[in-house]
BALOBA-1460 file (C-alpha; in Angstrom, 3 decimals):
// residues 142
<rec num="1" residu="x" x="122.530" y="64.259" z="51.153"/>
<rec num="2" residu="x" x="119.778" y="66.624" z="49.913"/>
<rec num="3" residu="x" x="117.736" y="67.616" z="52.253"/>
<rec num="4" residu="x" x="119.786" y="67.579" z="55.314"/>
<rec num="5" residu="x" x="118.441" y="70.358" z="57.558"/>
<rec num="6" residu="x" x="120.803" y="70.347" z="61.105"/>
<rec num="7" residu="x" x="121.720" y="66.578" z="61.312"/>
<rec num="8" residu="x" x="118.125" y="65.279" z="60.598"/>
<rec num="9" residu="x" x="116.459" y="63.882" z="57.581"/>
<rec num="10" residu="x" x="113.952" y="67.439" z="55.621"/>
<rec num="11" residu="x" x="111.278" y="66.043" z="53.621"/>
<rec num="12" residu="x" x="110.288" y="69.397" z="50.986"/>
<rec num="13" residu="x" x="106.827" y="70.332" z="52.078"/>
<rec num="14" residu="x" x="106.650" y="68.465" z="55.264"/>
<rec num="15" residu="x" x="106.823" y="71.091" z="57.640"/>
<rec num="16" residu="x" x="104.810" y="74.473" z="58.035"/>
<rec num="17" residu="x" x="105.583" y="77.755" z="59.494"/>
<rec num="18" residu="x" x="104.444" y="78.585" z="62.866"/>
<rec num="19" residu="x" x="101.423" y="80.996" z="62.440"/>
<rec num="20" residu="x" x="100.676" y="81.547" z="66.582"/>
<rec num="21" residu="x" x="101.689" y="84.974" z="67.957"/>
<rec num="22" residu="x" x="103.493" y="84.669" z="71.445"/>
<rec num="23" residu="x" x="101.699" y="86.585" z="73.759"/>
<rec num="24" residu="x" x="103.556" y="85.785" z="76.733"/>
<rec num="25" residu="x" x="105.750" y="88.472" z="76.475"/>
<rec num="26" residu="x" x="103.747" y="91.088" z="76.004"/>
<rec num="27" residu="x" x="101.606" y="90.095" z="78.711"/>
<rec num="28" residu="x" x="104.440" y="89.897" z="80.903"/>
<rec num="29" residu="x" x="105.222" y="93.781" z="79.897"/>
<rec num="30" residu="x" x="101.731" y="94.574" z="80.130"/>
<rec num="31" residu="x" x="101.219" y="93.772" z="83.724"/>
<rec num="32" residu="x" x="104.879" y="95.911" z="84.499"/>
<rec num="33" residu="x" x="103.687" y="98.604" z="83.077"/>
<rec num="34" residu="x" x="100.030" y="98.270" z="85.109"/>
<rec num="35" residu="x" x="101.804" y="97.850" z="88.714"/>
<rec num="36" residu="x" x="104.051" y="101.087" z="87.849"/>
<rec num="37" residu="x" x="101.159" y="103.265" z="86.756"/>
<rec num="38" residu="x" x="99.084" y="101.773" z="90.147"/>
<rec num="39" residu="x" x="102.260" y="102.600" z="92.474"/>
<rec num="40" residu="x" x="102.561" y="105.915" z="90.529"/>
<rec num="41" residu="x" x="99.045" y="107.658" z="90.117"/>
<rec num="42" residu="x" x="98.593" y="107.973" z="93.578"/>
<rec num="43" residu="x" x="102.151" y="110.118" z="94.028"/>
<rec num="44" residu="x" x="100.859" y="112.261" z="90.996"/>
<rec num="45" residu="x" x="97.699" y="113.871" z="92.392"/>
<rec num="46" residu="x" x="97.948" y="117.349" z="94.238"/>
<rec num="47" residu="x" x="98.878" y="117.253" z="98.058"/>
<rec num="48" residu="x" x="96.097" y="118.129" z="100.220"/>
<rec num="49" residu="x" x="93.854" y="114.346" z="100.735"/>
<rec num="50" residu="x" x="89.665" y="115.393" z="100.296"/>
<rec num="51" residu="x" x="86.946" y="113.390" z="99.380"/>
<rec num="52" residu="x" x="86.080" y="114.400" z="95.826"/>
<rec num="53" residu="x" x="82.820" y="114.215" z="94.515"/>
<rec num="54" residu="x" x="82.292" y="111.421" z="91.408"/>
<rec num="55" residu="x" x="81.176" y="112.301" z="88.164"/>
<rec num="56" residu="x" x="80.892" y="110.366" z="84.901"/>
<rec num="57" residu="x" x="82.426" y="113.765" z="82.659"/>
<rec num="58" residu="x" x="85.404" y="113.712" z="80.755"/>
<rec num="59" residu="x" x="88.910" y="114.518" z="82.061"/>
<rec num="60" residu="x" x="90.454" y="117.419" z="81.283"/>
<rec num="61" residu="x" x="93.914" y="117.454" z="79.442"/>
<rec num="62" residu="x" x="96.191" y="120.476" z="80.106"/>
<rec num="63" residu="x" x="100.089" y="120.622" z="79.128"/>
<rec num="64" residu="x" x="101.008" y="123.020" z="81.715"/>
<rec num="65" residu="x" x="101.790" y="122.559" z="85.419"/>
<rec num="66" residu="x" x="97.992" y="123.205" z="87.265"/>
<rec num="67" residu="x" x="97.637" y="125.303" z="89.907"/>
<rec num="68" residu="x" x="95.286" y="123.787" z="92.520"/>
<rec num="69" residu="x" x="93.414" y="125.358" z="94.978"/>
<rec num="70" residu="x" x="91.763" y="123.274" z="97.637"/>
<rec num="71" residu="x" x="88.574" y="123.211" z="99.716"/>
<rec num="72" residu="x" x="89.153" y="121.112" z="102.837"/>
<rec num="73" residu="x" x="86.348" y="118.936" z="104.665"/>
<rec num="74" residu="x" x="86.961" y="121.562" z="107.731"/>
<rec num="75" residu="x" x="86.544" y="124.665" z="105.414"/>
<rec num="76" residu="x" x="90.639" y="125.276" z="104.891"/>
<rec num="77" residu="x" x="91.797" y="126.612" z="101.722"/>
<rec num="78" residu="x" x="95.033" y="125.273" z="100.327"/>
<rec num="79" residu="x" x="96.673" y="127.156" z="97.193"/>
<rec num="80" residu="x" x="99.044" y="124.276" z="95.937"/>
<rec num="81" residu="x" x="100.035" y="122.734" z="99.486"/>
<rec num="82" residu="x" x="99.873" y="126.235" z="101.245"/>
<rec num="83" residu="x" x="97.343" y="127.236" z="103.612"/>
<rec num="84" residu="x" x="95.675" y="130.160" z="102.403"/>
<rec num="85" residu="x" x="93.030" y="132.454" z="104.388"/>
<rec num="86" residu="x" x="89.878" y="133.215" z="102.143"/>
<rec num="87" residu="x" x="90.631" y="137.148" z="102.504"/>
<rec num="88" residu="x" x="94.434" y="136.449" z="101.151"/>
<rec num="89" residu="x" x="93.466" y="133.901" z="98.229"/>
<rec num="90" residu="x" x="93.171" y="136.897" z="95.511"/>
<rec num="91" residu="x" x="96.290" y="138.478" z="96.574"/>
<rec num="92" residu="x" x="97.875" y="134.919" z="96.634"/>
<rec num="93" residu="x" x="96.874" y="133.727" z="93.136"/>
<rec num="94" residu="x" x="97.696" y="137.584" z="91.535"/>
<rec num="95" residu="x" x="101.501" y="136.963" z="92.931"/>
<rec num="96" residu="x" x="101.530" y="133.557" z="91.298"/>
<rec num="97" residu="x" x="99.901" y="135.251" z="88.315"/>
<rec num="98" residu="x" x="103.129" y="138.072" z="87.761"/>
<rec num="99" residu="x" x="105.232" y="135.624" z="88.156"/>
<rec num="100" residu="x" x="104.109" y="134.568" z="84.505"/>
<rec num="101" residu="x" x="101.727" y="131.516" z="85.232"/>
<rec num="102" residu="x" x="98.378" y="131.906" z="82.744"/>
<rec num="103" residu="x" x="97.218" y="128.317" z="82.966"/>
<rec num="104" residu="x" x="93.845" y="126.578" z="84.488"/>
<rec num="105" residu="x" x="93.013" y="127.257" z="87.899"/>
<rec num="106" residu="x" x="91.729" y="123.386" z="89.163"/>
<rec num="107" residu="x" x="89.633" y="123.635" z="92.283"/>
<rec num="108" residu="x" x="89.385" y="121.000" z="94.385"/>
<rec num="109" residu="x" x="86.191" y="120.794" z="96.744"/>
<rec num="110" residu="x" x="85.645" y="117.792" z="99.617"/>
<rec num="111" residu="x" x="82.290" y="116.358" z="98.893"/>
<rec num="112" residu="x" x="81.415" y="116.569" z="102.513"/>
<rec num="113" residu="x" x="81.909" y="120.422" z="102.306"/>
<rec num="114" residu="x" x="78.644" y="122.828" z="101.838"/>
<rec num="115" residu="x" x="78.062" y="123.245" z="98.088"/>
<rec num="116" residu="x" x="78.220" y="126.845" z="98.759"/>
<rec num="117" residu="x" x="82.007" y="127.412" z="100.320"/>
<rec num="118" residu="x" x="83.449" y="125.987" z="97.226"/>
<rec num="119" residu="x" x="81.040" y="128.277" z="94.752"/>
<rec num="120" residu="x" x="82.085" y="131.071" z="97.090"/>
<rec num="121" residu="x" x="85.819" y="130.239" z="96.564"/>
<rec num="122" residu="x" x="84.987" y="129.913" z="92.949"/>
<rec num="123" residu="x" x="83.152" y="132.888" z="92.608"/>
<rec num="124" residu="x" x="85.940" y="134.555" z="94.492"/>
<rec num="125" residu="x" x="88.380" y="133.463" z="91.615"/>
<rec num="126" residu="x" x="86.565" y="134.386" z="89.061"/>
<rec num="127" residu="x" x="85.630" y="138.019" z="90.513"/>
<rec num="128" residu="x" x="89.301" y="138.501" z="90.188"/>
<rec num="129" residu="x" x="89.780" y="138.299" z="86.615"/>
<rec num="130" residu="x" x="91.006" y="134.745" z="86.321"/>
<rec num="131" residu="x" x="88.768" y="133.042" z="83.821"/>
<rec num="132" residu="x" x="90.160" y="129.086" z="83.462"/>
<rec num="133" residu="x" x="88.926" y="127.863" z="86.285"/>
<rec num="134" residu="x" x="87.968" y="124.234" z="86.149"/>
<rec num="135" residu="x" x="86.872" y="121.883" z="89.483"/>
<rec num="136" residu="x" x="88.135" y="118.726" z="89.966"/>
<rec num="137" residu="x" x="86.201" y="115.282" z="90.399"/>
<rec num="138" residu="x" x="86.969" y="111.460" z="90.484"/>
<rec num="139" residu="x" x="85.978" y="109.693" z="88.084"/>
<rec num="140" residu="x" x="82.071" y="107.950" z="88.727"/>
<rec num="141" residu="x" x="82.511" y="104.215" z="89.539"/>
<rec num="142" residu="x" x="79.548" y="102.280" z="87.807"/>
């Protein structure tokens, strides 16, 4: 028998390849992958909760570890997830900065917070010599 393809009669020409991608699959990883990066973003941003201001710039990408420092809704200063009093903050970030960290400062300001405290804090920052300083926003919802 010529021809014979598993058990059944082959007619030469007959049949054509399938030229359809499967998408299922992919689909099926896609939406994995989406539910882990939902669960996960919200366990990757810095500890102190405020209200951040939206803005439509571009992200920033660093490599390094960022060091945050934090401008509650009540006026309380955070370095990291420490409370820090405003006449302590230089001395706090210059004992962070011998221990070898050079990287962007990220300041973090609650919207509801005067304009003016966070500037101050900023300004405070800067007055000490530290010069990557960058301030945090979400991202503007259209």
């Amino acid at each position: 028998m010529v021809g014979s393809v598993a058990g059944g009669r082959h007619k030469p020409g007959r049949t054509k390849p399938m030229a359809e991608i499967n998408v299922t699959p992919m689909v099926d990883v896609m939406l994995v992958l989406l539910i882990v990066f939902m669960v996960a973003a919200p366990l990757l941003t810095a500890g102190v909760a405020v209200d951040l201001p939206e803005t439509a710039a571009e992200p920033i990408t660093d490599t390094g570890e960022p060091l945050t420092v934090t401008v509650s809704e009540d006026g309380t200063i955070y370095v990291q997830d420490t409370v820090v009093e405003y006449e302590n903050l230089v001395p706090h970030l210059e004992a962070i900065a011998t221990a070898g960290y050079d990287q962007r400062i990220f300041i973090r300001g609650d919207q509801n917070r005067a304009y003016g405290d966070v500037v101050r804090v900023m300004g405070r920052i800067n007055a000490a010599g530290f010069r990557k300083i960058g301030l945090v926003t979400d991202p503007e919802i259209n």
